[in-house]
C-alpha positions in Angstrom: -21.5 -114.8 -25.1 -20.8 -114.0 -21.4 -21.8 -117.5 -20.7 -19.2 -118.8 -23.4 -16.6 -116.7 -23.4 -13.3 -117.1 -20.4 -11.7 -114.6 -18.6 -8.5 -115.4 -21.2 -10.6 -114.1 -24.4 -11.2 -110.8 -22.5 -7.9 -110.4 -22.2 -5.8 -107.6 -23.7 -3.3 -109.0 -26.3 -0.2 -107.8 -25.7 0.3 -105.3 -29.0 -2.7 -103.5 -26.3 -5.3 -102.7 -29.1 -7.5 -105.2 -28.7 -9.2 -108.0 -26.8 -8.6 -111.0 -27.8 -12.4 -112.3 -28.7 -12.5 -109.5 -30.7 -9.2 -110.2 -32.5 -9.8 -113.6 -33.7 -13.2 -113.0 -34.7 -11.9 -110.2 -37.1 -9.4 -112.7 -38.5 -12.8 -115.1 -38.8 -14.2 -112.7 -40.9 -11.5 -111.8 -43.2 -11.1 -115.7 -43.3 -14.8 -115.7 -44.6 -14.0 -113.0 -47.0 -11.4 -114.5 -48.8 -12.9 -117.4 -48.4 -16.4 -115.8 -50.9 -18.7 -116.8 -48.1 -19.1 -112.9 -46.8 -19.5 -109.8 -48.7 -16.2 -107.8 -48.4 -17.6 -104.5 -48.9 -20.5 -104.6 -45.8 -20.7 -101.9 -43.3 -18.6 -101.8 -40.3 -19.7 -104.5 -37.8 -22.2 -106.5 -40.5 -21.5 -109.5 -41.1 -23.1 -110.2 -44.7 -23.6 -113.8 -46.4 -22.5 -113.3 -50.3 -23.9 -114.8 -52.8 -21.8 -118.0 -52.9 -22.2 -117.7 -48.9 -26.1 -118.4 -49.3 -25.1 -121.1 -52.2 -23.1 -123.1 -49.2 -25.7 -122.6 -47.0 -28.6 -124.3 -49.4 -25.9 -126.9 -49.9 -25.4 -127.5 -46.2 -29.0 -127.8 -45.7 -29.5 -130.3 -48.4 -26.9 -132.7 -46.9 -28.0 -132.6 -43.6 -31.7 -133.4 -44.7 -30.1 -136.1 -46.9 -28.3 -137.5 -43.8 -31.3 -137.9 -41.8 
């Protein structure tokens, strides 16, 4: 991600507990948990498709393949 990331997501945010990539891609998680896409109750640091997560997924797959 070094490649991706700019010297503004590595920054500090100003509360001083965390970077800031690291910040928004908790809230990007939670999003995808309240969402039913990720299991809520994975370890620490796994990110785990639910079962409706894999159901979106197929979906997805089958609309892209239907699109050509």
């Amino acid at each position: 991600m070094r490649d991706i990331l700019t010297p503004y997501d590595y920054e500090h945010l100003l509360s001083g507990r965390s970077i800031r990539w690291k910040n928004r891609a908790e809230w990007a998680r939670l999003e995808l948990v309240h969402e039913g896409l990720l299991k809520r109750d994975s370890p620490h640091s796994i990110w785990e498709l639910s079962e409706e997560g894999y159901k979106y997924i197929e979906n997805h797959k089958k609309r892209e393949n239907s699109n050509g």
